[in-house]
HTML snippet that shows the backbone in 3Dmol.js (N, CA, C, O; Angstrom):
<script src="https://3Dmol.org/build/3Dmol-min.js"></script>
<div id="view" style="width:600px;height:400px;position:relative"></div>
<script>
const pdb = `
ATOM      1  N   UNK A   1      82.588 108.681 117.226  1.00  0.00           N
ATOM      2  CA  UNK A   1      83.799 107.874 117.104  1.00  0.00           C
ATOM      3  C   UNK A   1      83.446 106.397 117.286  1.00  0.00           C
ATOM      4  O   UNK A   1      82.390 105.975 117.757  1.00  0.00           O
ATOM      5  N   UNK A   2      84.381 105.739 116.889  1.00  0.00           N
ATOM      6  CA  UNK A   2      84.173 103.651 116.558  1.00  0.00           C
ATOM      7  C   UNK A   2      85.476 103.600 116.866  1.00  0.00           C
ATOM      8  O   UNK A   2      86.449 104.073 116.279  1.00  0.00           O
ATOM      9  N   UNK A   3      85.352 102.713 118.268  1.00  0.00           N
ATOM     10  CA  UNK A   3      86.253 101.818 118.528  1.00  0.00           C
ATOM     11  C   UNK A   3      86.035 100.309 118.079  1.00  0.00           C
ATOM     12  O   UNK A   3      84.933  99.773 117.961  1.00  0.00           O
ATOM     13  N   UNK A   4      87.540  99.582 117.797  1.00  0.00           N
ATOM     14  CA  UNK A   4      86.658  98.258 117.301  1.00  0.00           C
ATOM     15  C   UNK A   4      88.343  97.372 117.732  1.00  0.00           C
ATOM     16  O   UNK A   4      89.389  97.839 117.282  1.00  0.00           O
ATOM     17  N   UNK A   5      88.345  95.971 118.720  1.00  0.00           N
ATOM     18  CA  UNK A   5      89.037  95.342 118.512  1.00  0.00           C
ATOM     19  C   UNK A   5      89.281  94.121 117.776  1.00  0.00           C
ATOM     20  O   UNK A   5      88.290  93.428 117.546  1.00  0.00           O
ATOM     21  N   UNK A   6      90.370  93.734 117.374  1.00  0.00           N
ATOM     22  CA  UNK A   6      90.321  92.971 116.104  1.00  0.00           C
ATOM     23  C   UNK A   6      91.463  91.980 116.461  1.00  0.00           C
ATOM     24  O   UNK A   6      92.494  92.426 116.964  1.00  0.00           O
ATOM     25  N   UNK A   7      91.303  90.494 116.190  1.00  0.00           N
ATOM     26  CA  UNK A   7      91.766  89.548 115.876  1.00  0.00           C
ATOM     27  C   UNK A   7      91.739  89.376 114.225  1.00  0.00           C
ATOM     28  O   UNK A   7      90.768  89.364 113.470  1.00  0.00           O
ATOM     29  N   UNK A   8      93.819  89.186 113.802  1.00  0.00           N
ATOM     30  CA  UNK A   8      93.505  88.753 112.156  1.00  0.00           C
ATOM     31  C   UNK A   8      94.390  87.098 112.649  1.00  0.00           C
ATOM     32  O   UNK A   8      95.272  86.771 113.443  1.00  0.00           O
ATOM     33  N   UNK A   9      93.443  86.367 111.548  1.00  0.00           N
ATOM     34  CA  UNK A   9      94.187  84.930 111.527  1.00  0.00           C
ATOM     35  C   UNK A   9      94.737  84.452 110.144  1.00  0.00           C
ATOM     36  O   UNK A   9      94.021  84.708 109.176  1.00  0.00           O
ATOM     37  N   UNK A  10      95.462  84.044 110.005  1.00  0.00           N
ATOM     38  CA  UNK A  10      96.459  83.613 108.498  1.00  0.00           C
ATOM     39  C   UNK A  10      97.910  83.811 109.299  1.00  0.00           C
ATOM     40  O   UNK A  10      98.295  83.862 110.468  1.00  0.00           O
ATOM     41  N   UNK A  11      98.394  83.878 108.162  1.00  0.00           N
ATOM     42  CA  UNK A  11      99.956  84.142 107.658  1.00  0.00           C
ATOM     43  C   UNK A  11     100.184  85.526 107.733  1.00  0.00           C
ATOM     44  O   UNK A  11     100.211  86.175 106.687  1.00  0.00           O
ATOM     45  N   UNK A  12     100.406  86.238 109.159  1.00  0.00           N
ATOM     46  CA  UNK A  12     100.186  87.098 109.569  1.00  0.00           C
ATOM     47  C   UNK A  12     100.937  87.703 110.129  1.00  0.00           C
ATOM     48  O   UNK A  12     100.619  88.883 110.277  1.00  0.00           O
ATOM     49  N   UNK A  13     102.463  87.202 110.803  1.00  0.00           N
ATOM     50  CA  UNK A  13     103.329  86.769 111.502  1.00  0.00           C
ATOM     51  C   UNK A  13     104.789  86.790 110.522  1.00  0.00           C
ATOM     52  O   UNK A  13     105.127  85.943 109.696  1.00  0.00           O
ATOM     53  N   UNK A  14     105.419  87.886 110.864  1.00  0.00           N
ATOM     54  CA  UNK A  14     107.257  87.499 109.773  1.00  0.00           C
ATOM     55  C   UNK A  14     106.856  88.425 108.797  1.00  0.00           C
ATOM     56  O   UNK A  14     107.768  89.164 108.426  1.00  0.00           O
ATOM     57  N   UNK A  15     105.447  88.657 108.119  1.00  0.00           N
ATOM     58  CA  UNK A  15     105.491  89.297 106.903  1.00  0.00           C
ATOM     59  C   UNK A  15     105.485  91.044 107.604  1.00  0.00           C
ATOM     60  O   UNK A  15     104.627  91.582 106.905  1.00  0.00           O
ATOM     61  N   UNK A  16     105.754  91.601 108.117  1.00  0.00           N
ATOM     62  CA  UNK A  16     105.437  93.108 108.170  1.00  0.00           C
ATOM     63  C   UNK A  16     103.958  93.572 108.574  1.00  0.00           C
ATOM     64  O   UNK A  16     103.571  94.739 108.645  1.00  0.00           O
ATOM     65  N   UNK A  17     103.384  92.675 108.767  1.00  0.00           N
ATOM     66  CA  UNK A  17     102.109  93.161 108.954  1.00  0.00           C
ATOM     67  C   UNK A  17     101.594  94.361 109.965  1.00  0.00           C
ATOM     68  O   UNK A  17     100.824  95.244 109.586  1.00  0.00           O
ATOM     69  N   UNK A  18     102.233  94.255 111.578  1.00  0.00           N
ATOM     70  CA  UNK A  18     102.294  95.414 112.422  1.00  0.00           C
ATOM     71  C   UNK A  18     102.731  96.566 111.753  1.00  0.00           C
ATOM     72  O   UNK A  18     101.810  97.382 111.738  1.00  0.00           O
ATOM     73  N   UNK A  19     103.947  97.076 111.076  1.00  0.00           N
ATOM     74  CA  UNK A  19     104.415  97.821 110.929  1.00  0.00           C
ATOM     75  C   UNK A  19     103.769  98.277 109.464  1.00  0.00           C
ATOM     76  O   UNK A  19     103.833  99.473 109.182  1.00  0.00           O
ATOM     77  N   UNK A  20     103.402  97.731 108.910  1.00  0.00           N
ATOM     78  CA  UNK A  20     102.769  97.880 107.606  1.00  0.00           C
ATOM     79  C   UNK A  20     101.372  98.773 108.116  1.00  0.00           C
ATOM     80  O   UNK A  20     100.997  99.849 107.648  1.00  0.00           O
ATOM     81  N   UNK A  21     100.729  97.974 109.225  1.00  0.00           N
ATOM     82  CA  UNK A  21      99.265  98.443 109.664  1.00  0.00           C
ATOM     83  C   UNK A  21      99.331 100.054 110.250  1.00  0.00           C
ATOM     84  O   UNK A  21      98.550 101.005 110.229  1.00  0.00           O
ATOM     85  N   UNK A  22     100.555  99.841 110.722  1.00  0.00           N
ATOM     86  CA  UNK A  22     100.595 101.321 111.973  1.00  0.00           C
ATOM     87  C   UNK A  22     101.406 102.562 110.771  1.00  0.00           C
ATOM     88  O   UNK A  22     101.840 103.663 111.110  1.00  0.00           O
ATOM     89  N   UNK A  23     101.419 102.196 109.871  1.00  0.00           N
ATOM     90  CA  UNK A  23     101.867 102.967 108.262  1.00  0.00           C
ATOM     91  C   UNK A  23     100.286 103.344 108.101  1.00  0.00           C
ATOM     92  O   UNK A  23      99.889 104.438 108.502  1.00  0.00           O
ATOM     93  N   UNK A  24      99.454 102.459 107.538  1.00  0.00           N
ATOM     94  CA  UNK A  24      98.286 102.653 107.176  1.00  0.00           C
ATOM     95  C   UNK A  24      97.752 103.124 107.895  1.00  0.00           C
ATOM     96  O   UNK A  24      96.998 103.992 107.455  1.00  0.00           O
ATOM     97  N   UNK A  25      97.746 102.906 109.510  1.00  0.00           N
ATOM     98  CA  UNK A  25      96.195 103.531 110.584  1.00  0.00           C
ATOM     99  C   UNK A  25      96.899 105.147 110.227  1.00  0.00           C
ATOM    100  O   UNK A  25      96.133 105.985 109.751  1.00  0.00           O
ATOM    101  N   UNK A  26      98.399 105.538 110.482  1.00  0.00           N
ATOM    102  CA  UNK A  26      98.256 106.822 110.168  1.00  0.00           C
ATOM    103  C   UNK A  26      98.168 107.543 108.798  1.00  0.00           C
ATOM    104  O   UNK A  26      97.981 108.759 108.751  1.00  0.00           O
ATOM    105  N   UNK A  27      98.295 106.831 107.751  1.00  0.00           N
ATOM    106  CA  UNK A  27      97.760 107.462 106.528  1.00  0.00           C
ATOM    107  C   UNK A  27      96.040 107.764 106.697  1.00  0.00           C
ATOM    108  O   UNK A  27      95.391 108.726 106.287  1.00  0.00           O
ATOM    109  N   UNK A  28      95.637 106.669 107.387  1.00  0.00           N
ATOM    110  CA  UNK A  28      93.656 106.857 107.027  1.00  0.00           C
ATOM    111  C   UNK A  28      93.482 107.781 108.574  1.00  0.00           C
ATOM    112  O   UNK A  28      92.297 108.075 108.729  1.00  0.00           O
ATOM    113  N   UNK A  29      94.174 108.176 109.465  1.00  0.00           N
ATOM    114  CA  UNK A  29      94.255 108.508 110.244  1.00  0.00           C
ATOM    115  C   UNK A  29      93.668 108.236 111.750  1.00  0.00           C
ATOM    116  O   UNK A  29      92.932 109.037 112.326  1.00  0.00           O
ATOM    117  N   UNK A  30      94.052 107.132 112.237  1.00  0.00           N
ATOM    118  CA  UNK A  30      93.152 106.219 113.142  1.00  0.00           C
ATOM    119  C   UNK A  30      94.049 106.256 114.406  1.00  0.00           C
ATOM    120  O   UNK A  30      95.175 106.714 114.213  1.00  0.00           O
ATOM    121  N   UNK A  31      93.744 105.844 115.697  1.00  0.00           N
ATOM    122  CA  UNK A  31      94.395 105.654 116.953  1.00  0.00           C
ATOM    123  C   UNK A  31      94.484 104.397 117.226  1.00  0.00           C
ATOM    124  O   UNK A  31      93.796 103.526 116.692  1.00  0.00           O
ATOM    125  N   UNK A  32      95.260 104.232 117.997  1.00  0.00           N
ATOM    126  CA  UNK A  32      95.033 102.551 118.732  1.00  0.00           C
ATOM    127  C   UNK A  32      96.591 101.943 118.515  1.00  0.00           C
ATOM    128  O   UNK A  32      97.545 102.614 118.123  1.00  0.00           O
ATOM    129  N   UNK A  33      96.623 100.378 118.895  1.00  0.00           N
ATOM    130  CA  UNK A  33      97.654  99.294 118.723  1.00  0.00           C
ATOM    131  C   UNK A  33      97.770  97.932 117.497  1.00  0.00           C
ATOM    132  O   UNK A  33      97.057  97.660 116.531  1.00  0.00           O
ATOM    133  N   UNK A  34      98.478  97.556 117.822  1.00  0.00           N
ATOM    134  CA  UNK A  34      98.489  96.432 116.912  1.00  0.00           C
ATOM    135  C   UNK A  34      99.699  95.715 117.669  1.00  0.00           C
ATOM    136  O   UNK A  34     100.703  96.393 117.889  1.00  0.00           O
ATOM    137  N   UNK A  35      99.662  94.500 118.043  1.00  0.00           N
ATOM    138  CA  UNK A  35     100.578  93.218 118.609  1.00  0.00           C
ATOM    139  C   UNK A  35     100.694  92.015 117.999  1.00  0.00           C
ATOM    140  O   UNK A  35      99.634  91.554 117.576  1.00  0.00           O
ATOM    141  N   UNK A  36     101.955  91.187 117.783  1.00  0.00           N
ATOM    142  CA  UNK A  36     101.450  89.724 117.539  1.00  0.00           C
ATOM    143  C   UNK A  36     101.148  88.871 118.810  1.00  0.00           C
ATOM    144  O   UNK A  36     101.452  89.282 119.930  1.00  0.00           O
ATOM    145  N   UNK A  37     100.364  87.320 118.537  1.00  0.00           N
ATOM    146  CA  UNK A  37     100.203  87.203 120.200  1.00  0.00           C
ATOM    147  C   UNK A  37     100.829  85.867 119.738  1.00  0.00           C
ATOM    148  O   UNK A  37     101.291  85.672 118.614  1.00  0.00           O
ATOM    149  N   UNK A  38     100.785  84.983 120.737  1.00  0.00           N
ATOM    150  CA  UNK A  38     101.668  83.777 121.161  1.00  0.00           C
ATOM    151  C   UNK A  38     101.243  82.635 120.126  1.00  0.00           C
ATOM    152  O   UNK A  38     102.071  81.856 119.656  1.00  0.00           O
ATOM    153  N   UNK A  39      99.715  82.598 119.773  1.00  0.00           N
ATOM    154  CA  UNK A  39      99.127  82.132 118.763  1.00  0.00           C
ATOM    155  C   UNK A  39      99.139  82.417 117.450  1.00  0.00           C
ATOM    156  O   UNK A  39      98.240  81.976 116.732  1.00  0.00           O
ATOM    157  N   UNK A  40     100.038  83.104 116.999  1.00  0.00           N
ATOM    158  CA  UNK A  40     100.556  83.379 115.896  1.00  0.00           C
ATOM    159  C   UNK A  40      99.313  83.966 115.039  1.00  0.00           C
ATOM    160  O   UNK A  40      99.346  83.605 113.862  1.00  0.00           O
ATOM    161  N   UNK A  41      98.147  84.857 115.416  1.00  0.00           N
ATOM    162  CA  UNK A  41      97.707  85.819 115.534  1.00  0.00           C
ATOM    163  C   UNK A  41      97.864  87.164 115.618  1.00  0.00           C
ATOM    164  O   UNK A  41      98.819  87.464 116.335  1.00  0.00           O
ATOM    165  N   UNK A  42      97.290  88.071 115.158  1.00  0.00           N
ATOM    166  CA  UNK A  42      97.833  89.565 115.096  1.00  0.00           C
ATOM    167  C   UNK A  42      96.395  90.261 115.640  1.00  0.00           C
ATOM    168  O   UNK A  42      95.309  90.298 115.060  1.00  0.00           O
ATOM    169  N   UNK A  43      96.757  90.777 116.904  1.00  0.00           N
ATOM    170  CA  UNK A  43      95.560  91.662 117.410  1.00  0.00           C
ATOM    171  C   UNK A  43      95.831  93.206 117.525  1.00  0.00           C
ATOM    172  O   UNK A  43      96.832  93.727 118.016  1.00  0.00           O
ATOM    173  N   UNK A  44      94.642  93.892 116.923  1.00  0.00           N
ATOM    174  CA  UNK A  44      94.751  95.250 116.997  1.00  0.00           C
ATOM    175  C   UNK A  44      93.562  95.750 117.850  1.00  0.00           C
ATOM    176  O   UNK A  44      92.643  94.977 118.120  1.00  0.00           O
ATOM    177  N   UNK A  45      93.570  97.114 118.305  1.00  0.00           N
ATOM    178  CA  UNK A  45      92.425  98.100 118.734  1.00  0.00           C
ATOM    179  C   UNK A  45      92.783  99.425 117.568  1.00  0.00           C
ATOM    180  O   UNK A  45      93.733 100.131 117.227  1.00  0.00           O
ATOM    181  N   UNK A  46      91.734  99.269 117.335  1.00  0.00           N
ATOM    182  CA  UNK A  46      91.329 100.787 115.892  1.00  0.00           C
ATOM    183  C   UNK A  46      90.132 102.278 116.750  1.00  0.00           C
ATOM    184  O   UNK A  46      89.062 102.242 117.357  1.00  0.00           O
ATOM    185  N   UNK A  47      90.792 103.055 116.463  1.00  0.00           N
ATOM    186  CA  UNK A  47      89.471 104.164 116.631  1.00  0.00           C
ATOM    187  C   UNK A  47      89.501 105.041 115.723  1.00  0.00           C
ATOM    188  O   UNK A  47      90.614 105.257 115.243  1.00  0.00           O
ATOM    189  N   UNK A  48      88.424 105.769 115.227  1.00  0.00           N
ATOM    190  CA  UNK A  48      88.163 107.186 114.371  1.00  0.00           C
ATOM    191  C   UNK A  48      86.875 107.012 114.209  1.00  0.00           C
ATOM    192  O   UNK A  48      86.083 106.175 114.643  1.00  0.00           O
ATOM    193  N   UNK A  49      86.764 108.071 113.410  1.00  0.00           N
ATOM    194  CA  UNK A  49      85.388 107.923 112.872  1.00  0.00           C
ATOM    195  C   UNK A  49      85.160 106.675 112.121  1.00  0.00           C
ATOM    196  O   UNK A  49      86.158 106.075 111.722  1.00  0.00           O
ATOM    197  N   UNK A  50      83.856 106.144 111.844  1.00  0.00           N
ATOM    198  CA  UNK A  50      83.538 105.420 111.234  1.00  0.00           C
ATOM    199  C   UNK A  50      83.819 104.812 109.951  1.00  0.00           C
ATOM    200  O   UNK A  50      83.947 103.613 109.702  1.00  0.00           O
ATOM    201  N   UNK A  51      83.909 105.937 109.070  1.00  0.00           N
ATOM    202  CA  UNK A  51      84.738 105.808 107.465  1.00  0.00           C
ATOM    203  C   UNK A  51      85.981 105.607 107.944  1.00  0.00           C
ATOM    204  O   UNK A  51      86.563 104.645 107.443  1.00  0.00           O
ATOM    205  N   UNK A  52      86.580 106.235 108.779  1.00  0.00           N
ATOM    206  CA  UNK A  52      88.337 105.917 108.904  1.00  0.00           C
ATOM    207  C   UNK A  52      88.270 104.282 109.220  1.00  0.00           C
ATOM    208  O   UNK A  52      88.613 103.371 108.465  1.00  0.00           O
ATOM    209  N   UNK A  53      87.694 104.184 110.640  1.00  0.00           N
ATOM    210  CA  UNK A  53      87.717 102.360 110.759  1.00  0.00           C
ATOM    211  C   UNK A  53      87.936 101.675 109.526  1.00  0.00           C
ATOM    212  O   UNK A  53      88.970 101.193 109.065  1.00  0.00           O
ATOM    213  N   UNK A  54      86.526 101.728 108.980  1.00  0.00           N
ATOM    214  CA  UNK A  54      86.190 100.451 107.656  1.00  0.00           C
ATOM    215  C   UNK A  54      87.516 100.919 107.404  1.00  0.00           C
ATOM    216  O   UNK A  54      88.383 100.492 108.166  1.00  0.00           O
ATOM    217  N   UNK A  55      87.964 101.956 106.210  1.00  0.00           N
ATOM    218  CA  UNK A  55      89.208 101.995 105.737  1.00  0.00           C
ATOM    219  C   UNK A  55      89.971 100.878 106.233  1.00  0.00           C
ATOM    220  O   UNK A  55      90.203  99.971 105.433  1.00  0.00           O
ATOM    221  N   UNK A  56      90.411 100.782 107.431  1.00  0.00           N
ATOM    222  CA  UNK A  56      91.328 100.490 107.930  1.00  0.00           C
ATOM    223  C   UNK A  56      91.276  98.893 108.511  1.00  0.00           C
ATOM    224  O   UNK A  56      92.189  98.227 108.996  1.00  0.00           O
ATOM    225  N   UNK A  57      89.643  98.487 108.238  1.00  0.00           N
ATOM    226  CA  UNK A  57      89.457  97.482 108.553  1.00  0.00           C
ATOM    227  C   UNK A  57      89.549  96.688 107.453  1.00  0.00           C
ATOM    228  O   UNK A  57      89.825  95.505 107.653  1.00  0.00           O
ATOM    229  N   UNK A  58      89.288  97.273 105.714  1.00  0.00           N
ATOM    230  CA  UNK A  58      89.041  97.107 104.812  1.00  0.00           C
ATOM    231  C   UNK A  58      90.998  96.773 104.489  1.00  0.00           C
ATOM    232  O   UNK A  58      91.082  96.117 103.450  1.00  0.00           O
ATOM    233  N   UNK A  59      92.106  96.993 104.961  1.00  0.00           N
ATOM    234  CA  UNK A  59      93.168  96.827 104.651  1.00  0.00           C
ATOM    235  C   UNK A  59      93.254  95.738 105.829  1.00  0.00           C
ATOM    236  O   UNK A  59      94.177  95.025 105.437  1.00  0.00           O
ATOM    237  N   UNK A  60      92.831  95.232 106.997  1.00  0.00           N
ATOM    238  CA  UNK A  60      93.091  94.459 107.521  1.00  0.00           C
ATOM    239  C   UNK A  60      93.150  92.956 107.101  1.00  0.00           C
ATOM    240  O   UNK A  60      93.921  92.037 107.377  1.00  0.00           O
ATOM    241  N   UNK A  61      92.175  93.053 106.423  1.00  0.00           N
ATOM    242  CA  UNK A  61      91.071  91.876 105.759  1.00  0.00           C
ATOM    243  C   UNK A  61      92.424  91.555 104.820  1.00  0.00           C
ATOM    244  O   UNK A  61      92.800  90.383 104.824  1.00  0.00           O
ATOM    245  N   UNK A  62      93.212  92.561 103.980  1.00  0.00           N
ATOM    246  CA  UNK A  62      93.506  92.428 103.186  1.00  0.00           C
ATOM    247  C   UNK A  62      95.312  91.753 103.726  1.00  0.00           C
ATOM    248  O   UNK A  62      95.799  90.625 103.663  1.00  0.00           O
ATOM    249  N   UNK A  63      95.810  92.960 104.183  1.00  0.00           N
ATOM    250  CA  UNK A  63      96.881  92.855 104.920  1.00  0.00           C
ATOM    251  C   UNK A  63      98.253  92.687 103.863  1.00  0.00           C
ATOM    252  O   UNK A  63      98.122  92.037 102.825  1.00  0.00           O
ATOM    253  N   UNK A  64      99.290  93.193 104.146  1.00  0.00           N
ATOM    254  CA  UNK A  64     101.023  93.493 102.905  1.00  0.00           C
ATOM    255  C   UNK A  64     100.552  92.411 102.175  1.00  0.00           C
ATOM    256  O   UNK A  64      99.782  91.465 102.340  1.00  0.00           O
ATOM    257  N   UNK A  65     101.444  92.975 101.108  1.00  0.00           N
ATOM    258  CA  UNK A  65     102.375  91.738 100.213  1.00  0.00           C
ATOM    259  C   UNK A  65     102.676  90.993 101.010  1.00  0.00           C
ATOM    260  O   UNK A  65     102.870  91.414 102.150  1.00  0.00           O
ATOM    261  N   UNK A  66     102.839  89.499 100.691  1.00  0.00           N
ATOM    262  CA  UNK A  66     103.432  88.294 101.178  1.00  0.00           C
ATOM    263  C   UNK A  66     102.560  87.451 102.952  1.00  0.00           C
ATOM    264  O   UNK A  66     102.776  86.525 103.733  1.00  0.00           O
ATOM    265  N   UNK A  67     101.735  88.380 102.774  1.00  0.00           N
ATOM    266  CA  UNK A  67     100.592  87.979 104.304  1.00  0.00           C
ATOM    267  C   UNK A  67      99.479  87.020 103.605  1.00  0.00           C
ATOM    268  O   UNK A  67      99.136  87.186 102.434  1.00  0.00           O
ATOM    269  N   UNK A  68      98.950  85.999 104.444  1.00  0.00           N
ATOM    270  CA  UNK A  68      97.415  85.832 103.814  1.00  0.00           C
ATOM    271  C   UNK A  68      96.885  85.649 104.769  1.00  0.00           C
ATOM    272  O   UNK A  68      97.288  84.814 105.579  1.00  0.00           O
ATOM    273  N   UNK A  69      95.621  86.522 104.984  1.00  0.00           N
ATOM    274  CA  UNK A  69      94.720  86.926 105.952  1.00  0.00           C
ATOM    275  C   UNK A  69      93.551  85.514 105.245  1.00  0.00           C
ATOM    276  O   UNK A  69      93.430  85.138 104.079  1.00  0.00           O
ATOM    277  N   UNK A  70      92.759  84.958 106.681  1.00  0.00           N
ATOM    278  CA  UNK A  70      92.276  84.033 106.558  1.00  0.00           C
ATOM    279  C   UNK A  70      90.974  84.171 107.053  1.00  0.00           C
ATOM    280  O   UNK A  70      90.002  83.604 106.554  1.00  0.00           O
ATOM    281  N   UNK A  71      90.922  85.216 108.422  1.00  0.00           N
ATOM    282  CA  UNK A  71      89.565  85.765 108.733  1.00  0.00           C
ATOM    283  C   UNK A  71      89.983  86.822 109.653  1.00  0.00           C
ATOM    284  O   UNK A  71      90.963  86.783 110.397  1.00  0.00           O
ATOM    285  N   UNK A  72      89.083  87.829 109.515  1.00  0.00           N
ATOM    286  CA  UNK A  72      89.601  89.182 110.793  1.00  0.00           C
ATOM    287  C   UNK A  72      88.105  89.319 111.751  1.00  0.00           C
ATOM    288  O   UNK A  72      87.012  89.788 111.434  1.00  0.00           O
ATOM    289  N   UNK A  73      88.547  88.745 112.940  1.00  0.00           N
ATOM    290  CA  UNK A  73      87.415  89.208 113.866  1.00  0.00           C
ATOM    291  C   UNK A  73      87.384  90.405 114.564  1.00  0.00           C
ATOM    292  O   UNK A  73      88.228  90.705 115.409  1.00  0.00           O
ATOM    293  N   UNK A  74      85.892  91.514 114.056  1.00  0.00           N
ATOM    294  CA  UNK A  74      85.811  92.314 114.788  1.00  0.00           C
ATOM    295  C   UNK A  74      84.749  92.281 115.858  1.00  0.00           C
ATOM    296  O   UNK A  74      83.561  91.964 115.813  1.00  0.00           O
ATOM    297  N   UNK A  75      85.549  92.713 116.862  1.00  0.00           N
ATOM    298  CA  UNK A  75      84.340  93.445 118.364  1.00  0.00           C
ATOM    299  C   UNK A  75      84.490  95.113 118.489  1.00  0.00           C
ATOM    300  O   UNK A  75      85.447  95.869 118.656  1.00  0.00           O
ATOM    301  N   UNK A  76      83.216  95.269 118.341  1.00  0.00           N
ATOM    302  CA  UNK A  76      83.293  96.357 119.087  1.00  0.00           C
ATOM    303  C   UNK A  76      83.648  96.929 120.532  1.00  0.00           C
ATOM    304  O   UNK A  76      83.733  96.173 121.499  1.00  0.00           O
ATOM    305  N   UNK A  77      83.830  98.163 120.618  1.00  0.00           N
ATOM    306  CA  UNK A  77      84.445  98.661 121.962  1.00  0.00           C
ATOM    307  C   UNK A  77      84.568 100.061 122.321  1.00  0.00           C
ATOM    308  O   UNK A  77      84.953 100.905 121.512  1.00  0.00           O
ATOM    309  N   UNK A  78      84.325 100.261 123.237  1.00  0.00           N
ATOM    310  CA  UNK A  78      84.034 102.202 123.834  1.00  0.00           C
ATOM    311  C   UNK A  78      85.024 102.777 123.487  1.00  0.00           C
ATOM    312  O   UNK A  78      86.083 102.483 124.041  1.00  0.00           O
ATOM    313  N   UNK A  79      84.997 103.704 122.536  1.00  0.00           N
ATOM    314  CA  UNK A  79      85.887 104.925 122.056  1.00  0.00           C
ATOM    315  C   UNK A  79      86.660 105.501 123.219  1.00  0.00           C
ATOM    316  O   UNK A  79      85.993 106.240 123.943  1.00  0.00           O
ATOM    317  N   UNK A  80      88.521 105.234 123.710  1.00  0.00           N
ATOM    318  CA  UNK A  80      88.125 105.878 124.707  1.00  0.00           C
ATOM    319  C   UNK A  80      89.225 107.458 124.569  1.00  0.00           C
ATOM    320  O   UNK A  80      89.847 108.010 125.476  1.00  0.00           O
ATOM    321  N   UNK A  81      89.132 107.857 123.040  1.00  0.00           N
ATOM    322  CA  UNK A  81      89.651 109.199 122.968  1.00  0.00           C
ATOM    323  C   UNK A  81      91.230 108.820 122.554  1.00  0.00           C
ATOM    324  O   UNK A  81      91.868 109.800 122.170  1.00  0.00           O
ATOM    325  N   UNK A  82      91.890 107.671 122.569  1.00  0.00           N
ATOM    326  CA  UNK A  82      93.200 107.252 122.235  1.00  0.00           C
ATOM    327  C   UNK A  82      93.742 108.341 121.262  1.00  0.00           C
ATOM    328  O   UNK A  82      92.944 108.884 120.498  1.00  0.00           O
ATOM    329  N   UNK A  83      95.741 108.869 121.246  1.00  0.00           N
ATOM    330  CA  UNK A  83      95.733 109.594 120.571  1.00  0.00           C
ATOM    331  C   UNK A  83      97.402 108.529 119.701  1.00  0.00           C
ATOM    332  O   UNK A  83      98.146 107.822 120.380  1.00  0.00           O
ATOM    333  N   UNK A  84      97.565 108.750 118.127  1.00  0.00           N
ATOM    334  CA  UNK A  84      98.588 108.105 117.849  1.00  0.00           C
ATOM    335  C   UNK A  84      97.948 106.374 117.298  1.00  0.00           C
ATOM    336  O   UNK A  84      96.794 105.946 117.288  1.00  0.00           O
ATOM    337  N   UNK A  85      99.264 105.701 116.886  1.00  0.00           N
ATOM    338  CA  UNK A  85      99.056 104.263 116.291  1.00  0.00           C
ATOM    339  C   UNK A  85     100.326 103.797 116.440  1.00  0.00           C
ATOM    340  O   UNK A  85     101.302 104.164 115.786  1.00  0.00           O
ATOM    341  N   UNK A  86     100.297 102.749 117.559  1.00  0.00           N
ATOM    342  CA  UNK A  86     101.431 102.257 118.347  1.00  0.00           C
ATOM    343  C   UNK A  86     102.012 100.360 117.663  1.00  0.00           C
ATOM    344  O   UNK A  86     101.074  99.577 117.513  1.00  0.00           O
ATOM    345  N   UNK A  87     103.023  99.979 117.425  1.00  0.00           N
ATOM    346  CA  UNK A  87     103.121  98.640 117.634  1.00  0.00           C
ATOM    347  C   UNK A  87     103.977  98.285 119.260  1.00  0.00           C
ATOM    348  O   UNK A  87     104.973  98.829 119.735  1.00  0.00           O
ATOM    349  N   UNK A  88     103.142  97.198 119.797  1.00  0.00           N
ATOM    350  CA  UNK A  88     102.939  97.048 120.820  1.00  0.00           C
ATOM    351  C   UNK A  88     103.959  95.940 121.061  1.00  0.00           C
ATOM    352  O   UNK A  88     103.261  94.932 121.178  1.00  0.00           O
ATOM    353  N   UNK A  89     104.977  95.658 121.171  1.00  0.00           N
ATOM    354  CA  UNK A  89     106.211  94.607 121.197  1.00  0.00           C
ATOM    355  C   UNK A  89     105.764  93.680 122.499  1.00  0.00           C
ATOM    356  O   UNK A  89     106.470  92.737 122.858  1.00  0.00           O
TER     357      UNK A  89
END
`;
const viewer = $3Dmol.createViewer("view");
viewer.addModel(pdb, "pdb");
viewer.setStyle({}, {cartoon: {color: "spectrum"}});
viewer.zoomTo();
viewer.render();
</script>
């Protein structure tokens, strides 16, 4: 399993992006959160297997209609068995 936390920066914020993401982590089937933060930033934690991540990292990058993603920083991080894909208010 790949845990990975993620900072996305753009126009990220108003467009659906949380709720759009936590659509997608459970279509590719992934665990974890997704929040906006005060910096008008969108941070997530992702886990699955490896192919599920990218998937899911590979839509981050990308992010809804009407978003523009500008750069997505990933860190890695200890798998820690998370179950579900939460938005985090």
């Amino acid at each position: 399993m790949r845990r990975v936390h993620v900072i996305v920066r753009g126009e990220v914020q108003g467009v659906g992006y949380r709720y759009t993401a936590r659509l997608i982590a459970r279509e590719v089937g992934v665990s974890g959160w997704v929040r906006n933060r005060r910096d008008g930033t969108v941070e997530a934690e992702v886990e699955g297997t490896p192919a599920q991540v990218d998937e899911m990292l590979a839509w981050m990058a990308e992010g809804p209609p009407g978003s523009r993603v500008e750069s997505a920083s990933v860190t890695e991080q200890h798998p820690d068995g998370g179950v579900g894909f939460r938005v985090v208010e």
